[in-house]
C-alpha positions as CSV (number, residue, x, y, z in Angstrom):
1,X,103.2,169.4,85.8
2,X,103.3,169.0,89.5
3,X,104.8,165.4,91.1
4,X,103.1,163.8,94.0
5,X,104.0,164.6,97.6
6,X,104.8,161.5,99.5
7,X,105.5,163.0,103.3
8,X,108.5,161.3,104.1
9,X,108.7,158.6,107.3
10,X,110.1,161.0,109.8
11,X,107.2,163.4,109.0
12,X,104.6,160.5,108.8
13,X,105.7,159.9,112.2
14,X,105.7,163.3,112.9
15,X,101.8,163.4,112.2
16,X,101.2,160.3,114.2
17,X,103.2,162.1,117.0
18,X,100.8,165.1,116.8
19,X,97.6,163.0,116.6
20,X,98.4,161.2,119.4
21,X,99.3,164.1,121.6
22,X,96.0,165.8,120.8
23,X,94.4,162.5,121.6
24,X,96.0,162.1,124.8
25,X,95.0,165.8,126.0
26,X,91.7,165.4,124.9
27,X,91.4,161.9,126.9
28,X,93.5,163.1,130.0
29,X,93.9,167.2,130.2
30,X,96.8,166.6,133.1
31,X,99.0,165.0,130.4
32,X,99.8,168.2,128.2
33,X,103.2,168.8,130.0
34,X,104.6,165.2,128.9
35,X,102.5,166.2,125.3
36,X,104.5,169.3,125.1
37,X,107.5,167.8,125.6
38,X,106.5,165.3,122.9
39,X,105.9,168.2,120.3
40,X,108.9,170.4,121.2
41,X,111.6,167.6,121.0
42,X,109.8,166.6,117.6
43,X,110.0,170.0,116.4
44,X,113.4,169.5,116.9
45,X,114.5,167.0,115.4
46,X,112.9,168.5,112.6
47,X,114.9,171.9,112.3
48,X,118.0,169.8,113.2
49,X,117.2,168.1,109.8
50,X,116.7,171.1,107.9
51,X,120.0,172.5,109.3
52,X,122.1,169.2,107.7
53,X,122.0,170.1,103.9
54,X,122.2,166.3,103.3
55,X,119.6,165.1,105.6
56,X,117.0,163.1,103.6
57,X,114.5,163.6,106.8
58,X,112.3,165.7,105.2
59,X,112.1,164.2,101.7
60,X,114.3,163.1,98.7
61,X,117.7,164.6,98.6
62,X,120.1,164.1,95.4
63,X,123.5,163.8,97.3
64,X,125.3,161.5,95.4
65,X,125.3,160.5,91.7
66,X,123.1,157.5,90.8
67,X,125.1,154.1,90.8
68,X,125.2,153.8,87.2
69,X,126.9,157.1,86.9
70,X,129.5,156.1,89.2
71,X,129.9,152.9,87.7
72,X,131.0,155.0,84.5
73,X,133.4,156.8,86.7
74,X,131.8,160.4,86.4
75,X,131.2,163.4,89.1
76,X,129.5,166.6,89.1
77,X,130.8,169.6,89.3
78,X,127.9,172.6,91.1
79,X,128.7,175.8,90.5
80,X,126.5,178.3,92.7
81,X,125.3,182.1,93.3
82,X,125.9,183.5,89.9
83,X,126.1,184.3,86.9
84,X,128.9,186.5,87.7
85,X,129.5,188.9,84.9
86,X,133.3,188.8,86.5
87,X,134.0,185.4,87.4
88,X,131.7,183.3,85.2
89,X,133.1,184.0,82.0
90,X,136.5,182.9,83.4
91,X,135.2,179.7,84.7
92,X,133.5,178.9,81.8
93,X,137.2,179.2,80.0
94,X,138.7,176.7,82.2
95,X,135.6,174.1,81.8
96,X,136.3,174.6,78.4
97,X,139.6,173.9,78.6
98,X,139.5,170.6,79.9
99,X,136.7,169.8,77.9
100,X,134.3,169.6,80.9
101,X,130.8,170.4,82.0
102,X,129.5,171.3,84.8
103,X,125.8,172.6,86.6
104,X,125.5,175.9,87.5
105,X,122.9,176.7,90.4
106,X,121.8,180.4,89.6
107,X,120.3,182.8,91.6
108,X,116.8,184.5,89.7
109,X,117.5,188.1,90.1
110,X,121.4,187.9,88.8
111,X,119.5,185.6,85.9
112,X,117.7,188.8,85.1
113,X,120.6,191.4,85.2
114,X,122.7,188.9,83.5
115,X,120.8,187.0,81.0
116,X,122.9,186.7,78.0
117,X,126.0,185.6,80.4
118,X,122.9,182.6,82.0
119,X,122.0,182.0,78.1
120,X,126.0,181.6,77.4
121,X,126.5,179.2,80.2
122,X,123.6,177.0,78.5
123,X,125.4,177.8,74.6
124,X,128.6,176.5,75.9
125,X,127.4,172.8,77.2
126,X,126.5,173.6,81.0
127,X,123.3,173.1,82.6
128,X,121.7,176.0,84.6
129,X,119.3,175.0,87.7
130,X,117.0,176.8,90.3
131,X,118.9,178.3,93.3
132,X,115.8,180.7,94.0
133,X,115.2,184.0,93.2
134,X,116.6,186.2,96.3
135,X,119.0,183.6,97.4
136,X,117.7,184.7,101.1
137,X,119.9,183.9,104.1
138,X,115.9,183.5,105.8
139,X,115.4,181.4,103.3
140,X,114.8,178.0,105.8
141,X,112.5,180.2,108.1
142,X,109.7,180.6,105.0
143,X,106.4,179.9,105.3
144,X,104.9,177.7,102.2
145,X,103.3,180.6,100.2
146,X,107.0,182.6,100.5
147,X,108.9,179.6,99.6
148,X,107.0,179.2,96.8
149,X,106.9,182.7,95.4
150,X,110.3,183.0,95.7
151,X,111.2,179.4,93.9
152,X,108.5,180.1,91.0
153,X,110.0,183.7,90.5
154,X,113.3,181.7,89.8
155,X,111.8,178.8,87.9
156,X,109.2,181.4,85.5
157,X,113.1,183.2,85.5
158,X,115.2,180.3,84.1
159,X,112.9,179.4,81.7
160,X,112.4,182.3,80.0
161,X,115.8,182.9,79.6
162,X,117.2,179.4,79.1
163,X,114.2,178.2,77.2
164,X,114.6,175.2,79.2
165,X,113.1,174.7,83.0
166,X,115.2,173.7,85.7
167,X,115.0,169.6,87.2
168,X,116.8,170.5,90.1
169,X,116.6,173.4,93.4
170,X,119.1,174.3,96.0
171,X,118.4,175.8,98.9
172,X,120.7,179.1,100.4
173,X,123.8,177.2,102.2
174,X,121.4,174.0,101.5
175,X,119.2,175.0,104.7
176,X,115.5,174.2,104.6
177,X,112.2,173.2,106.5
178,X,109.4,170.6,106.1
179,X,107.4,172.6,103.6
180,X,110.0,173.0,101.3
181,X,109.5,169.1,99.7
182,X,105.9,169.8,99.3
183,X,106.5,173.3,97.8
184,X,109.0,171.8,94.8
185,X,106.5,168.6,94.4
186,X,104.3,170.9,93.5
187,X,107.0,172.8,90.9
188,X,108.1,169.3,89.6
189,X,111.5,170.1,91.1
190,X,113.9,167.8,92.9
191,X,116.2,169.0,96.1
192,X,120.1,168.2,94.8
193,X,122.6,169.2,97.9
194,X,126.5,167.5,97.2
195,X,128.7,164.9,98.5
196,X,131.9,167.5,99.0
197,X,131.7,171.1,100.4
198,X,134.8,173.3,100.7
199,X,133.2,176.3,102.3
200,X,134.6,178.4,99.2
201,X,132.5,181.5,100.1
202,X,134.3,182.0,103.6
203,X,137.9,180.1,102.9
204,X,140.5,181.9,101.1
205,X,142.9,179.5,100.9
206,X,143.0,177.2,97.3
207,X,145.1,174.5,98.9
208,X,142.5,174.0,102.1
209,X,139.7,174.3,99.1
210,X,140.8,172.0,97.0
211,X,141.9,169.3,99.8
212,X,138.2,169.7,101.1
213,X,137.2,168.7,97.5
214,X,139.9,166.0,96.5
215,X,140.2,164.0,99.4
216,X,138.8,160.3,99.1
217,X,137.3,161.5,96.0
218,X,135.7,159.1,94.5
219,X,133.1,158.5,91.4
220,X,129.3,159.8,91.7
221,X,130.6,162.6,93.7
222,X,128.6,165.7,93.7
223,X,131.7,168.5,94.3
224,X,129.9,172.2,95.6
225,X,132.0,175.5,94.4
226,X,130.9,178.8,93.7
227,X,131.0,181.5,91.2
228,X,129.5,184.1,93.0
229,X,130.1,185.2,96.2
230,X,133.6,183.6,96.2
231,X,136.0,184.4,98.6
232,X,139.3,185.7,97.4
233,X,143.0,184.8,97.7
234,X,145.4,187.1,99.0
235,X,146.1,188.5,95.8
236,X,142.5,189.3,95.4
237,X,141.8,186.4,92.8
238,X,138.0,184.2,93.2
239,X,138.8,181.4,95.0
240,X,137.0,178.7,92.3
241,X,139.6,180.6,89.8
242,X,142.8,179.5,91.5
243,X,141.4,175.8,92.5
244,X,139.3,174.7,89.2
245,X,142.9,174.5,87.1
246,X,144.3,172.0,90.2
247,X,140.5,170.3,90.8
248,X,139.8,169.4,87.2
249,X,143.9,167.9,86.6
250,X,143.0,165.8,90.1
251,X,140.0,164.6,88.2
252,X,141.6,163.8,84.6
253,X,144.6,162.1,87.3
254,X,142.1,159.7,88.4
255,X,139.9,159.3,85.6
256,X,136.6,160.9,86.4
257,X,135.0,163.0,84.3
258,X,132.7,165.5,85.2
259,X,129.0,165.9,83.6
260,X,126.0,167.6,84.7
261,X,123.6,166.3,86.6
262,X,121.1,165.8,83.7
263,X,124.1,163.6,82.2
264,X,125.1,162.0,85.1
265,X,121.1,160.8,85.7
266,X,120.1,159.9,82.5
């Protein structure tokens, strides 16, 4: 069932902003320039916001842990692009391992070529959530009806195959616009971005990856890393495959256990 859209206050102001520009043409045709001006500087601000992956301008944005679950010292380990028939496997060994779980952000069409690997993910204790269907690098330039398609392709995706429909949606690299809050009201979905980002896809090295993850660490973090798409290390190896060892001893050191998100916001 779809949840109610409440436009956020930046876009509530947004619309006033509009209004009030079309007003003040209609009532005095020689202001448009200083109207224009209005309009272009609010427009933005607005992609601006969409550009930050943990903006909450344009609507609710899970970027921590709730309080309680950082009160019980827990984080959450995201695990994005995949399933990859490769690398997947292998992480899902080392989350066993230390007797962790984690949420795996998939992408619809490697659901579908992979769906026993997405339905072991679920077997083993994980929880899979919405990362669209193409995983488009345009993805922040869609209109609403494309948007759309392409989130519903990957929700009508997941829940076939998981027999379970995803809570959460990422956007590609976390970049969006202002019709993507209406689009996942209407899906019943909730935008979930992360507290630490270690740029895994482009960054080879495990040391730089994991100090972008473990520094100042703390409880309710949400920690980004990816299955697919990793980069690799010099001797060829996934990048997640040579830091998750190191990442989930730092967390055991510190006493912080990692649950998904559906755990952590229970």
């Amino acid at each position: 069932m779809p949840r109610p859209w409440k436009p956020s206050p930046a876009l509530k102001a947004s619309f006033v902003l509009h209004a009030g520009a079309l007003l003040a043409v209609i009532l005095a045709p020689t202001s448009w320039p200083w109207a224009l001006a209005l309009l272009v500087a609010n427009h933005a601000v607005l992609t601006v916001a969409g550009l930050l992956p943990r903006s909450t301008l344009l609507g609710p944005n899970l970027t921590r842990l709730p309080a309680a679950a950082a009160a019980r010292r827990e984080v959450a380990l995201t695990i994005d692009d995949g399933p990859d028939p490769e690398v997947t496997p292998q992480v899902l060994d080392l989350l066993d391992t230390a007797g962790a779980r984690a949420t795996f952000f998939c992408i619809g069409w490697r659901v579908r070529v992979n769906p026993a690997l997405c339905r072991e993910i679920v077997a083993r204790g994980h929880q899979v959530e919405n990362h669209g269907d193409a995983h488009a690098k345009a993805f922040a330039t869609f209109g609403p009806g494309r948007m759309r398609a392409d989130i519903a392709a990957a929700q009508a995706t997941l829940g076939e195959v998981c027999g379970r429909h995803p809570r959460y949606f990422r956007a590609t690299a976390g970049l969006r616009n202002p019709f993507l809050e209406p689009v996942l009201a209407s899906l019943d979905l909730h935008l979930a971005a992360w507290t630490r980002r270690p740029y895994d896809t482009r960054c080879s090295d495990p040391d730089t990856v994991l100090r972008r993850l473990s520094h100042q660490l703390a409880a309710g973090d949400i920690l980004l890393l990816h299955d697919g798409n990793a980069a690799r290390t010099s001797a060829g190896q996934p990048v997640i495959l040579a830091v998750l060892p190191r990442l989930l001893g730092t967390l055991a050191e510190q006493k912080l256990t990692p649950v998904t998100l559906d755990e952590a916001c229970r």
